[in-house]
C-alpha positions as CSV (number, residue, x, y, z in Angstrom):
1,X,-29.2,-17.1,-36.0
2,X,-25.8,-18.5,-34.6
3,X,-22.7,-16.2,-35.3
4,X,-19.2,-17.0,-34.4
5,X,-17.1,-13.9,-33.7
6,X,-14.5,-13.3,-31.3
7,X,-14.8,-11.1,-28.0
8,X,-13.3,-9.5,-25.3
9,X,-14.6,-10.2,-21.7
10,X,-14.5,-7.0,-19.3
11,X,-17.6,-7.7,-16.7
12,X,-19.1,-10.3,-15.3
13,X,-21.6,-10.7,-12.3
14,X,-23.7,-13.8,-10.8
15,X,-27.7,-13.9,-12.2
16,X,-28.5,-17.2,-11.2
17,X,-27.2,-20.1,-8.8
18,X,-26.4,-21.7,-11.7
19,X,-25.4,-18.5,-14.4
20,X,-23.2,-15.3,-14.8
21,X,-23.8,-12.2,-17.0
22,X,-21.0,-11.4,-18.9
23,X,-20.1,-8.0,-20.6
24,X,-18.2,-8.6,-23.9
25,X,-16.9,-6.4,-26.4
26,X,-17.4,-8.5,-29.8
27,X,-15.9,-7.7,-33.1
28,X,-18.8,-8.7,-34.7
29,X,-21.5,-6.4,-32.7
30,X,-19.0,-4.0,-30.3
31,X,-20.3,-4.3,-26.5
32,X,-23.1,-7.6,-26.2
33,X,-24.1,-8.9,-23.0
34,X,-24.6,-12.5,-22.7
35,X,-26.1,-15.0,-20.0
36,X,-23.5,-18.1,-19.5
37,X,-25.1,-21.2,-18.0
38,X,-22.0,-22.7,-15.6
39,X,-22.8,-26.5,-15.0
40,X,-21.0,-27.3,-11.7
41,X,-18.4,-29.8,-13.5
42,X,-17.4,-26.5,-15.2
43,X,-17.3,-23.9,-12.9
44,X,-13.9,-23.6,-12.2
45,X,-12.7,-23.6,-16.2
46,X,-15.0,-21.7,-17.3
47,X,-14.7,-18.5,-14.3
48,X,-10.6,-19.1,-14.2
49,X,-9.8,-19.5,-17.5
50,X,-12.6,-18.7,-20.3
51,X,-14.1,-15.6,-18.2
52,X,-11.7,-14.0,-16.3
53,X,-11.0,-10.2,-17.0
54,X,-9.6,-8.9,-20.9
55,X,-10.0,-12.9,-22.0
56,X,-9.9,-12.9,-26.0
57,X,-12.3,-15.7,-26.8
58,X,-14.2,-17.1,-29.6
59,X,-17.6,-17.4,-29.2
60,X,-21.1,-18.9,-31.2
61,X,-24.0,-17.2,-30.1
62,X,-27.6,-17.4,-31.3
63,X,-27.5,-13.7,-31.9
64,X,-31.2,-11.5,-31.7
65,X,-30.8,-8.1,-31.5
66,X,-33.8,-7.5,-30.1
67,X,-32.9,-9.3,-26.4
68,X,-30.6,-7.6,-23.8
69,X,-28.8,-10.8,-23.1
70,X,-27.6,-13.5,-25.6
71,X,-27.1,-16.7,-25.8
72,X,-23.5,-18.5,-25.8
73,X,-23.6,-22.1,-27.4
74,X,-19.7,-22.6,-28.0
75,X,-16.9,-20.6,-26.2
76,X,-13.3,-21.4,-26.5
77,X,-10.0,-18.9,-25.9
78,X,-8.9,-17.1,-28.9
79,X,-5.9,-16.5,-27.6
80,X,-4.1,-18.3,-24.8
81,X,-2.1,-16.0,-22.1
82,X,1.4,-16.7,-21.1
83,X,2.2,-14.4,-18.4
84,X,-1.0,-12.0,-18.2
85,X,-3.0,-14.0,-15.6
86,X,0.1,-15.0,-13.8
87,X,1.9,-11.6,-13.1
88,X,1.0,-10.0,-10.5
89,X,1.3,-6.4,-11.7
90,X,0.2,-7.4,-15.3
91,X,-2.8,-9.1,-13.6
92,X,-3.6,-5.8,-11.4
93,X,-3.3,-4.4,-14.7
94,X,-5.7,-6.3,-16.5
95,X,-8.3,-6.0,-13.7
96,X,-8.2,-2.0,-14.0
97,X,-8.3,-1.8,-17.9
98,X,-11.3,-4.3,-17.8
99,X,-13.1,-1.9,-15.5
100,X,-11.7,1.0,-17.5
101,X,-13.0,-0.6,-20.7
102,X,-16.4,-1.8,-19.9
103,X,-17.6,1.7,-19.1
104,X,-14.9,3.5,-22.1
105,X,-16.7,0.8,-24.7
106,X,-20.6,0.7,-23.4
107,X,-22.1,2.6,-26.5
108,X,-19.1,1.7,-29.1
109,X,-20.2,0.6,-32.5
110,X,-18.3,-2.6,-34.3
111,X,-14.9,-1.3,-35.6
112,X,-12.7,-4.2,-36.6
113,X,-9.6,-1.5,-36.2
114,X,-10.7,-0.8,-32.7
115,X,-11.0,-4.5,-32.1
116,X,-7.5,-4.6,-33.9
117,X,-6.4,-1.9,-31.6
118,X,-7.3,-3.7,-28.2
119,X,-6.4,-7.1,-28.9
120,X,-2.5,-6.3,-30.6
121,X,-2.4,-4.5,-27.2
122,X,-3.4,-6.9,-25.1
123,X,-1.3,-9.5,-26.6
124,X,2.0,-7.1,-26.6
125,X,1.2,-6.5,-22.6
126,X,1.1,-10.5,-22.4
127,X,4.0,-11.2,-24.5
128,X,6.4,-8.2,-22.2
129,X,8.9,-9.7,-20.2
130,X,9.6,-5.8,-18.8
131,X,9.4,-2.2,-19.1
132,X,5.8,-2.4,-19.4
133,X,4.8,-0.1,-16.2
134,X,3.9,2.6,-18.7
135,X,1.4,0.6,-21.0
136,X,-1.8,0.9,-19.3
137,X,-1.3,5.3,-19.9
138,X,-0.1,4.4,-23.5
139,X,-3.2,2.0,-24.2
140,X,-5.8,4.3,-22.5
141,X,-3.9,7.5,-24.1
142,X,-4.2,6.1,-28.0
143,X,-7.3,4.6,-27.6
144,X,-9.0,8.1,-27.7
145,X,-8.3,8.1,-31.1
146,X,-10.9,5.4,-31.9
147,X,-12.9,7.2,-29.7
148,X,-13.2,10.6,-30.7
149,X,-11.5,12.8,-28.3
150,X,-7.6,12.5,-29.4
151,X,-5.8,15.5,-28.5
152,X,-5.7,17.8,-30.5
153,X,-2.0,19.4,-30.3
154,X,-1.5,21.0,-33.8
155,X,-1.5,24.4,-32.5
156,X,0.7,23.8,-29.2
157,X,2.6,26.8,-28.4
158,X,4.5,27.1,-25.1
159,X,2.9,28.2,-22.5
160,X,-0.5,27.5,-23.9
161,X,-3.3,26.2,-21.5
162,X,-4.9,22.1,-22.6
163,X,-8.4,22.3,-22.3
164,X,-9.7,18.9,-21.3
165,X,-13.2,19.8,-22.7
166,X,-12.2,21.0,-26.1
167,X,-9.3,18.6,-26.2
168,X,-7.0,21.5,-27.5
169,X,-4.6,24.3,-26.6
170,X,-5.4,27.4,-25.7
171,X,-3.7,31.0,-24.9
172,X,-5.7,31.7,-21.8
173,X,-6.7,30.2,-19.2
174,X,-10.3,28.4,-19.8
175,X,-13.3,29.7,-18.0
176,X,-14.1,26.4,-16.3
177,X,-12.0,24.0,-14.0
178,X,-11.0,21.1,-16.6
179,X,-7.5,22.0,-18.0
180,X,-3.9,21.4,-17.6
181,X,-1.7,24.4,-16.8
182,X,1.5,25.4,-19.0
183,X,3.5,23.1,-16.9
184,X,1.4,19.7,-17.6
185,X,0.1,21.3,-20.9
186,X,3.7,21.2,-22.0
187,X,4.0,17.2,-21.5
188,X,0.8,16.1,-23.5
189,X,2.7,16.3,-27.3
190,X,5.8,14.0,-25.5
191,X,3.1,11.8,-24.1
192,X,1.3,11.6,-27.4
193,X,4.6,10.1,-29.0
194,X,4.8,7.2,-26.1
195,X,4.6,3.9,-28.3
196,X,4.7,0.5,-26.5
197,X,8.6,-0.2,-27.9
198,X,9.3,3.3,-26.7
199,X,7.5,3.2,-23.2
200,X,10.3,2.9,-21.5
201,X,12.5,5.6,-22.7
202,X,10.1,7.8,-20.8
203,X,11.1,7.7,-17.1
204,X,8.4,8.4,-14.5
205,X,8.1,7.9,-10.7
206,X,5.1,6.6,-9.4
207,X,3.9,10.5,-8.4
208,X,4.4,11.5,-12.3
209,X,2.6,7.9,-13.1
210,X,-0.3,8.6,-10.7
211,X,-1.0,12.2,-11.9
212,X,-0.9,11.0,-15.6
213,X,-3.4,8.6,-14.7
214,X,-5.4,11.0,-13.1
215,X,-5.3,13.1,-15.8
216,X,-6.3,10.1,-18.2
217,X,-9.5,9.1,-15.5
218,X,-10.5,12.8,-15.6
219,X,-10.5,13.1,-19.5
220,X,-12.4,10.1,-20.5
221,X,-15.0,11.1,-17.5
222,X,-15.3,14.5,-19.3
223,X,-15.9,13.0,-23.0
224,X,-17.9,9.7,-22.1
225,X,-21.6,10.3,-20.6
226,X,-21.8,8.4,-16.8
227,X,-18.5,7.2,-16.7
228,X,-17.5,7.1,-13.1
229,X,-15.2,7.1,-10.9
230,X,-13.1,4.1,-10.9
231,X,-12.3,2.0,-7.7
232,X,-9.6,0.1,-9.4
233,X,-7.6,3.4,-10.1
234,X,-6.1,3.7,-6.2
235,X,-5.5,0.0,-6.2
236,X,-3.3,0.4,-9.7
237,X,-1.7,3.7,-7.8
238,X,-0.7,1.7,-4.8
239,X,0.6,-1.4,-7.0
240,X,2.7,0.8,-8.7
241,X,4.3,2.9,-6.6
């Protein structure tokens, strides 16, 4: 049955001489992989443009849920970059939150508002012209929300330990090795209030950026089964600093 739906692309990898898979995280479906036939002619469009990591694309599929991989018939960009696959930091960006998302979004149901979420984002980061070196910690940070492991800071008190595990605040110190002491615990309710418009009011050096990404990496690999340890992280770190 053909569907047209729009779609994020965060993985793709060579199958064939003449085809990729490609990893993309529908608003129809959520996460769908699909098998893209490239005819030589097309190769470079389709890779550079259409394909490349975070593209918002519209897509008709012949859609069977009982295959693995689908079938693309029609594929054109949703939404057309400006400064996203030109920038060299926003680009760097892009290639880490692709990484970041295909493994965050592997078992994530439809949700038009998470779709919503991740596209408005996306588009913001594109439209920037600066101040933007926060937004990858302010993307990954709200995005627990949709995913079920939003901090839970209701009952902060200072002092107080964050538990990583229980995403919450604790009195004493946890009996295992996943939480933030008092003086990182501390920063989480100032970090929850980080907005893309208010990013930048929020000054960090590249150590404070590194740590909070750490701190991010080490979260979602506590709360999402198999999620590993990213290789794009250090290369973020370094552009960054």
């Amino acid at each position: 049955m053909l569907e047209t739906t729009r779609g994020i692309v965060l993985h793709s990898q060579k199958y064939s001489e003449g085809s990729l898979i490609v990893n993309i995280f529908t608003e129809s479906h959520g996460n769908l992989g699909f098998i893209v036939k490239i005819p030589k002619s097309r190769t470079s469009s389709l890779r550079t443009v259409f394909l490349r990591p975070l593209s918002i694309l519209e897509i008709v599929f012949d859609y069977r849920p009982n295959l693995s991989l689908q079938r693309i018939t029609e594929i054109r960009l949703a939404v057309s970059y400006q400064t996203l696959p030109f920038d060299p930091l926003k680009e760097t960006m892009a290639l880490f939150l692709s990484e970041f998302l295909y493994y965050a979004l592997r078992n994530e149901q439809p949700s038009i508002s998470l779709f919503s979420y991740l596209t408005n984002g996306l588009e913001w980061l594109d439209m920037s012209r600066k101040e933007y070196s926060n937004f990858h910690l302010v993307f990954l940070l709200r995005l627990t929300r949709f995913l079920g492991f939003w901090p839970n800071v209701e009952n902060y008190h200072e002092d107080d330990f964050f538990d990583l595990l229980s995403s919450q605040y604790t009195r004493v110190r946890p009996p295992h090795g996943f939480y933030l002491i008092p003086e990182e615990a501390c920063l989480v309710p100032l970090f929850l209030r980080m907005s893309y418009p208010t990013m930048h009011l929020f000054r960090m050096n590249h150590v404070q950026r590194g740590r909070f990404l750490d701190v991010l990496n080490s979260y979602y690999r506590l709360h999402i089964p198999d999620f590993p340890v990213l290789k794009s992280v250090a290369v973020l770190r370094d552009v960054l600093s």
